[in-house]
C-alpha positions in Angstrom: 150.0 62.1 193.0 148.9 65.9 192.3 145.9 66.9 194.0 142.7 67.8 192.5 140.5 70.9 192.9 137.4 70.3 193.8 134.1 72.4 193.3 131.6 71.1 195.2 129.1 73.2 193.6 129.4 71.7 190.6 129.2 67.7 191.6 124.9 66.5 191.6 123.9 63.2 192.7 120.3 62.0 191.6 119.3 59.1 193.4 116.7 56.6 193.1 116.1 57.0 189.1 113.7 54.2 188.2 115.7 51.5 185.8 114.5 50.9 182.2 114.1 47.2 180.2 118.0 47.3 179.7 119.1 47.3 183.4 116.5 45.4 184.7 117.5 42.8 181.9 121.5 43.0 182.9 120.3 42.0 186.6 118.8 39.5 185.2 121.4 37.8 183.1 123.4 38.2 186.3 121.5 35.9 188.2 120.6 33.6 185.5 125.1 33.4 184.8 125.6 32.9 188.6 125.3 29.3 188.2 126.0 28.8 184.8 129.7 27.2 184.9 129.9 26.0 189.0 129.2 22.4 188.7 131.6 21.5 185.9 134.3 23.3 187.8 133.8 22.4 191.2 133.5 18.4 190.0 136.5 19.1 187.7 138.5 20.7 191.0 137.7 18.0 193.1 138.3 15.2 190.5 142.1 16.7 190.1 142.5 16.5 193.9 141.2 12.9 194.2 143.3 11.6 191.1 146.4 13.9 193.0 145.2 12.0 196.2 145.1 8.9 194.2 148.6 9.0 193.0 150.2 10.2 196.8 148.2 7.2 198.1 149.3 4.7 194.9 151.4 2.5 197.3 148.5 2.1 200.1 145.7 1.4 197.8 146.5 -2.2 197.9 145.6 -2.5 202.1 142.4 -0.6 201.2 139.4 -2.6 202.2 135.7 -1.2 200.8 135.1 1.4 203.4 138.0 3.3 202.4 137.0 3.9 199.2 133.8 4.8 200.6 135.2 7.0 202.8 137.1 8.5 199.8 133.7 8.7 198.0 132.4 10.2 200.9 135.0 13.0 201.3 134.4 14.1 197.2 130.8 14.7 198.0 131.2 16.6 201.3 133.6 18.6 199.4 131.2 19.0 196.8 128.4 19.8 199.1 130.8 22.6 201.3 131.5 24.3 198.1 127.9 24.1 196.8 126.4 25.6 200.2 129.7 28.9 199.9 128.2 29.6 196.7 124.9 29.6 197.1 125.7 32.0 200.5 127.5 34.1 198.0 124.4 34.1 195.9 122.1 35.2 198.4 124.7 37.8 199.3 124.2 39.2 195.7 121.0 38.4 195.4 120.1 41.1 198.1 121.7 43.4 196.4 120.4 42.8 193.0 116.6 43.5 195.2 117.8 46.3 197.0 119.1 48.0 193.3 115.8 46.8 191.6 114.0 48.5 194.4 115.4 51.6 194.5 117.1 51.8 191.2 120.2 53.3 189.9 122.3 56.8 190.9 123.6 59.6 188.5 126.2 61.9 189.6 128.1 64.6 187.9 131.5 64.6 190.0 135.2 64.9 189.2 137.6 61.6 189.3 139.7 62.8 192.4 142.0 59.3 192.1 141.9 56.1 190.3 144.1 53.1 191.3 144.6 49.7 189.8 144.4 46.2 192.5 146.7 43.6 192.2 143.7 41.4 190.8 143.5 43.8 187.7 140.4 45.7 188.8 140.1 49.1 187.6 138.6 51.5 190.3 137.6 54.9 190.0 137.3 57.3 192.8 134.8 60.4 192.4 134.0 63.4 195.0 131.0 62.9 196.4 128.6 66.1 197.1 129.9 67.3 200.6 133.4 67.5 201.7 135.3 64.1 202.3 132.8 62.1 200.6 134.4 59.8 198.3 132.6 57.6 195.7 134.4 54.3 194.6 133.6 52.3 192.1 135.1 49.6 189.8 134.9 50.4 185.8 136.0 48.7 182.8 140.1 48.7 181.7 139.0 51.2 178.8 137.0 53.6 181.1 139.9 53.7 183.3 142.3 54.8 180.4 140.1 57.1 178.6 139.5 58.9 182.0 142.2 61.2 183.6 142.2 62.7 187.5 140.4 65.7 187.7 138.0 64.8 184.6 134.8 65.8 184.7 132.4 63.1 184.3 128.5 61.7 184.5 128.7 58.2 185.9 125.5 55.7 186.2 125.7 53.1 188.4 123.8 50.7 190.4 123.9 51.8 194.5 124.1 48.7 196.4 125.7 46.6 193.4 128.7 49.2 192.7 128.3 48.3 189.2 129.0 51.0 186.5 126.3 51.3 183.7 127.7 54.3 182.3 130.6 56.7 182.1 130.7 60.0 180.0 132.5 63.2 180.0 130.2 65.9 181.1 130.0 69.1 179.3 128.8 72.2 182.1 126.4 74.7 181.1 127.9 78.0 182.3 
């Protein structure tokens, strides 16, 4: 990996820039997709585990007696309900953010991409200097961002603070 000259002159962070109709909007289709698809899977999930449950158990269901099926019963809906309560934790979770980025809106900063790396669950992140010495800026961008840009690039990236989502990535041009 070659390492990349910074000048720290050069790299501007604007903070707190007011978000227009369009990001405001993408928050809220966030929120309003958060739930879209979670019951359907989570009910698929655990029907697939009860039917696998079904078959392992295929030779015993004949001593069954009514409260063992309502203890099987039972054990679907407190699975159910255990994954319902994880996501709506991770909800809130997100949901703070999503108030915390409406509040104090998005970032712009002029940097250089000092390293970019790829994570074994194919997300593409993007490390930029930040405006003092050591400070580091991660943030996770789209496959074709993360091709188009090379190390030492610079770029204008707007994103959302407390989110860490990218709304923008250009080249930037300096006016020297």
């Amino acid at each position: 990996m070659t390492k990349v000259l910074i000048d720290y002159s050069q790299i501007h962070l604007q903070e707190n820039i007011p978000l227009n109709e369009e990001e405001l909007n993408r928050i809220a289709i966030h929120k309003r997709d958060f739930y879209k698809d979670f019951s359907g899977v989570v009910i698929a999930v655990i029907m697939i585990v009860m039917i696998m449950a079904g078959y392992f158990l295929k030779n015993e269901l004949k001593n069954f007696k009514y409260y063992h099926y309502l203890l099987f019963i039972g054990v679907a809906v407190a699975f159910y309900l255990f994954f319902l309560l994880m996501h709506r934790l991770l909800y809130q979770y997100f949901k703070g953010r999503w108030k915390k980025d409406i509040k104090n809106g998005k970032n712009r900063l002029e940097s250089i991409i000092i390293s970019k790396h790829k994570t074994e669950g194919d997300e593409y992140i993007i490390t930029f200097a930040g405006c003092h010495k050591g400070k580091k800026i991660r943030l996770p961008v789209e496959k074709t961002d993360y091709e188009q840009y090379e190390m030492g690039a610079k770029v204008v990236v707007n994103y959302f603070k407390y989110s860490q989502e990218v709304l923008s990535l250009e080249h930037f041009e300096s006016k020297n």
